[in-house]
N, C-alpha and C positions, 0 to 999 in steps of 0.2 A: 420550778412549777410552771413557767410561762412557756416552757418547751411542751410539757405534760399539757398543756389547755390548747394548743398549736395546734397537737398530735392530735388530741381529741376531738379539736371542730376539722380539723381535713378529715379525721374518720365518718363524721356527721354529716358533712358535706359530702361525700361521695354516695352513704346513704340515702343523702335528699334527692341527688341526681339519678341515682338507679330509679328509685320510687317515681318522680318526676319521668322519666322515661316508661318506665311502665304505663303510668296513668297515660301517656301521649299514644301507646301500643294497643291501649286496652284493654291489658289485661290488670291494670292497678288493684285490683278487688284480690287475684289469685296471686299477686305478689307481699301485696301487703301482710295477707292472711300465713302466707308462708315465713318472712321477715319477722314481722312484730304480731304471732297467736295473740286471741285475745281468749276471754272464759267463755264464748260460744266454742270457742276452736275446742279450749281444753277439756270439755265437759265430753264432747264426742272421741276422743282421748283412750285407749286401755292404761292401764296399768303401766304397762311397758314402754309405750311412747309418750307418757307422761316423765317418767325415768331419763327416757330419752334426749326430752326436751330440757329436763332440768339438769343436767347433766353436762349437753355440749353449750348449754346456756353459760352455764357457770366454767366449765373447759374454756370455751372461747374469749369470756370477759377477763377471766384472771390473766391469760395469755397478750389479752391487749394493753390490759393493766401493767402486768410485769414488764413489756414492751415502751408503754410509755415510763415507768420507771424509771429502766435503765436511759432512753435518750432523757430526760428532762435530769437525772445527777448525771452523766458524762459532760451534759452541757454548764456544769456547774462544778464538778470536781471531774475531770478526765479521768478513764480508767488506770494510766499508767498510777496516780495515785496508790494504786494499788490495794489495801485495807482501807484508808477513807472510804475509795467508793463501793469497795464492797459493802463498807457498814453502810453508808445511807442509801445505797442499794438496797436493802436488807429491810432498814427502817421504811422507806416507802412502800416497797411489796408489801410489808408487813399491818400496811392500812389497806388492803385491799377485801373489797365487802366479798363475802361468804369462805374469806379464810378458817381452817379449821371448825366450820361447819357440816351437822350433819344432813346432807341434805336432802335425806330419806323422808324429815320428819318437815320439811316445805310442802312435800307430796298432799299430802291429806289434809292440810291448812289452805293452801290453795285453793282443791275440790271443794273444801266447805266452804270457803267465801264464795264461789263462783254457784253455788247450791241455795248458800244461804240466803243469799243479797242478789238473786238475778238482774235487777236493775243496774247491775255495775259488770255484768259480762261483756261491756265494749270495754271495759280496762285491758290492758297489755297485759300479759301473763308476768312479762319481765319484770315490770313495775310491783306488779304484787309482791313477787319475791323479793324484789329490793327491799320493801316495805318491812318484809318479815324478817328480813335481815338485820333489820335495825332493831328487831326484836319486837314489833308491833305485832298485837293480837290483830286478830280477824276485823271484831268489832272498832278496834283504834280507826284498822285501815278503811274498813266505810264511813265512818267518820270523816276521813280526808279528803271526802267526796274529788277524788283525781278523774282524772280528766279524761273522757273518751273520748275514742277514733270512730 
């Protein structure tokens, strides 16, 4: 897991720096906005690029996840292992958020929070979903009064 948390502050870290670069270019408002949508983004949104967004969201996170997996058990069970590392391969991916989820039905839970609750359209769209991944209604997540950009 200390390979797994490595992996994910140098991902965070290079994130900081692209942003940090932007914000020095000037164009930080049209990077951020592109990076991390918030429910201003999502509300001007169709249908389809809603889809869009939840989709390569969720494409892309499992792929980092699944990525950090495998280096954080190689670094603890080598793959020659063979089966070991397959299984705790297996077992790790297998905690990753919006596994077998369907995530047609984030779609419309999102719109109504970012509809319902306009005061909380600086939230990250990302964050929302995370949220709702954890199986939290609408109303939980304003509650959690999280943090805007």
């Amino acid at each position: 897991m200390k390979a797994l948390h490595s992996l994910l502050v140098r991902g965070f870290s290079l994130a900081a720096i692209l942003i940090a670069f932007a914000g020095l270019t000037g164009c930080a408002h049209q990077y951020s906005a592109a990076l991390f949508p918030n429910g201003d983004d999502w509300l001007k949104w169709d249908r389809f690029a809603r889809e869009q967004y939840v989709s390569a969201f969720v494409m892309g996170f499992t792929e980092g996840f699944s990525r950090g997996c495998e280096k954080a058990v190689s670094s603890l069970t080598p793959p020659e292992n063979g089966q070991a590392f397959l299984d705790a391969n297996a077992r790790c991916v297998g905690e990753a958020p919006f596994l077998g989820r369907d995530l047609d039905t984030f779609i419309p839970s999102v719109t109504a929070f970012f509809q319902n609750y306009p005061e909380e359209r600086r939230v990250s769209v990302s964050r929302v979903l995370f949220e709702l991944d954890k199986g939290r209604s609408i109303e939980k997540i304003h509650e959690l009064n999280l943090p805007k950009k």
